[in-house]
N, C-alpha and C positions, 0 to 999 in steps of 0.2 A: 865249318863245312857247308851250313847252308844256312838262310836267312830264320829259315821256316822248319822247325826240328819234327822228324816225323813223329815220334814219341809225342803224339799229341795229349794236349789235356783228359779227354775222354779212357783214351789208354791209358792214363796214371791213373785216375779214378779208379777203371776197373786193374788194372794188377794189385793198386793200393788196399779196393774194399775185401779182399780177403782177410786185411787184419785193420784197418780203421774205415770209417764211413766217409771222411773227406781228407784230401789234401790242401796242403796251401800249395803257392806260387813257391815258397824257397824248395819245399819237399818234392814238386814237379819241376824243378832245373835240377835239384840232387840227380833224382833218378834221371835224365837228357846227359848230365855229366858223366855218368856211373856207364850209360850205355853210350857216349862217346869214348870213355875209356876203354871200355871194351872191346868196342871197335879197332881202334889203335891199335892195341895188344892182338886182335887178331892179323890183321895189318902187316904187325911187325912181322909175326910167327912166318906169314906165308911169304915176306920176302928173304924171309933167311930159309924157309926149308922149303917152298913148294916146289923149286926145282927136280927135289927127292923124289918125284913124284911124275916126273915127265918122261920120255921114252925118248933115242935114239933111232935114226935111220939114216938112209945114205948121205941124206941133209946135213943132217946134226940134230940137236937138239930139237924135239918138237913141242915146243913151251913156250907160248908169248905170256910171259909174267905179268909184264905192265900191261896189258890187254885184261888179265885175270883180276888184279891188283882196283886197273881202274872199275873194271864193269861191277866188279865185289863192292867198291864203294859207294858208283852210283847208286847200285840197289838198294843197298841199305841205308842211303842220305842223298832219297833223288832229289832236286834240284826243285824250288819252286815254281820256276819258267815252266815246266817239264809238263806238257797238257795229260790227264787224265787219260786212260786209256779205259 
């Protein structure tokens, strides 16, 4: 997804020290894997049901999925280009 995984090192540290004092490098891609699968899996969810969830009017349908789909992604695996805000 991106070059630069936001799950950075300091954030494994700290979700990790609640039960060990350090991680390695394989246990901080575990966990980057574990939250890119998760990702996925929600991913998936919302493009088979979030349409369940949009309303109707004279238009049609008022649900841009792939606008939801993508912005959902960016947020959560912005982009390293992406300047600081």
């Amino acid at each position: 997804m991106t070059d630069q995984h936001p799950l950075t090192d300091e954030t494994c540290e700290r979700i990790s020290s609640r039960c060990v004092s350090t991680t390695t490098s394989v246990e901080r891609n575990n966990m980057r894997g574990a939250a890119d699968w998760q990702l996925e899996q929600v991913m998936e969810w919302l493009k088979e049901h979030a349409a369940e969830y949009a309303y109707e009017d004279y238009y049609g349908p008022c649900f841009n999925d792939n606008g939801l789909l993508d912005d959902l992604e960016e947020a959560m695996r912005p982009t390293t280009t992406q300047e600081d805000n």
